[in-house]
N, C-alpha and C positions, 0 to 999 in steps of 0.2 A: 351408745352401743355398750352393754353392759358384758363382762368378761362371767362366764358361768362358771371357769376352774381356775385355778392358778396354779401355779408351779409345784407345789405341793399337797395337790389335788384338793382343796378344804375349798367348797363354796361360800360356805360361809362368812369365813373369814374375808372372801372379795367381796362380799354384799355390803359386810359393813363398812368397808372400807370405800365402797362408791358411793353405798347411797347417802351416805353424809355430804359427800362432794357433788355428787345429783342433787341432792335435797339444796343445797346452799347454792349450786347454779339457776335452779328452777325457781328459787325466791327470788334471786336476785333476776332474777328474767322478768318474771311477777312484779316486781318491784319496778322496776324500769317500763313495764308494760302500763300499769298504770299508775306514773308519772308522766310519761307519755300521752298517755289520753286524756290528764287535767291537766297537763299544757293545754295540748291539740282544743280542749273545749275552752279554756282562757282564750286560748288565739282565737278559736271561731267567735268567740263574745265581740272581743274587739274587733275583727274584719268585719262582723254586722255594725256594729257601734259605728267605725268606719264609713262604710259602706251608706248608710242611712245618714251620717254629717253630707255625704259628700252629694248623694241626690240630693238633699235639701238643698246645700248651695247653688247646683244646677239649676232646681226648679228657682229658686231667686232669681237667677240672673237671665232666665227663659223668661221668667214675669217682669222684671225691668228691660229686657230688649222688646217684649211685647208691647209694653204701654210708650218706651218709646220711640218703637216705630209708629204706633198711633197718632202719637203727639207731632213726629213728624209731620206723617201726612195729614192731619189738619192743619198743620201751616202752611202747607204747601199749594192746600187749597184755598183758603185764607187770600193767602201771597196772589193767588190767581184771581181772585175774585177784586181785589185791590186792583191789581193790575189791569182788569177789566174795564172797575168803573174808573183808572185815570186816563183811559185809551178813550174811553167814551165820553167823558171829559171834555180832555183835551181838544176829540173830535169836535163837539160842539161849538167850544171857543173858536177855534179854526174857522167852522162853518157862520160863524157868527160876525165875525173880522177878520175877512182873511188879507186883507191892505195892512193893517196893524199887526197881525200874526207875522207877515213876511218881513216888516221893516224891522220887527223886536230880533226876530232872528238874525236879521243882516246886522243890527247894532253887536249882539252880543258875538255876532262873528267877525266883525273886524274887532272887539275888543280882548278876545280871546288869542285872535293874531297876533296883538302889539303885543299883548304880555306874555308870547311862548317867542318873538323876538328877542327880551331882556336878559 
């Protein structure tokens, strides 16, 4: 708000005397305004920079739980198919002696006794 008289009615003389002090507010406003704006675009540089590290290490670690949930479940299955063919196995040994089958287990069941006695 700029004063149009002063006390001794001379306009003049209040122009020059603000607008130095306008002119030197409004640079410096200027001046801070864009220092201001090459921060603000430095800091956007880095919040992308940022921003782009840190999705990448997501997507890493999305692609390492990926492959080893895979790797999981093919052991799993694996482990099944194993465990299949020693049921089917074992079934047949059983079906093949099963007088032998029963006395092996009765041995190894009273030897399991004596040694959970000591």
């Amino acid at each position: 708000m700029e004063r149009t008289a002063t006390l001794g009615g001379n306009p003049t003389a209040s122009n020059q005397i603000t607008n130095p002090v306008n002119s030197a507010v409004e640079a410096a406003a200027q001046t801070a305004h864009k220092t201001t704006d090459i921060i603000a675009d430095k800091a956007a540089v880095q919040v992308d920079r940022s921003a782009a590290a840190i999705h990448r290490a997501v997507d890493g670690a999305a692609d390492a739980a990926t492959s080893t949930a895979e790797w999981a479940s093919g052991t799993f299955e694996q482990a099944q198919q194993v465990k299949t063919r020693f049921t089917e196995s074992a079934s047949a040994s059983i079906r093949a002696r099963p007088i032998a089958t029963v006395a092996g287990v009765l041995i190894v069941g009273y030897l399991l006794g004596r040694l959970a006695r000591l």
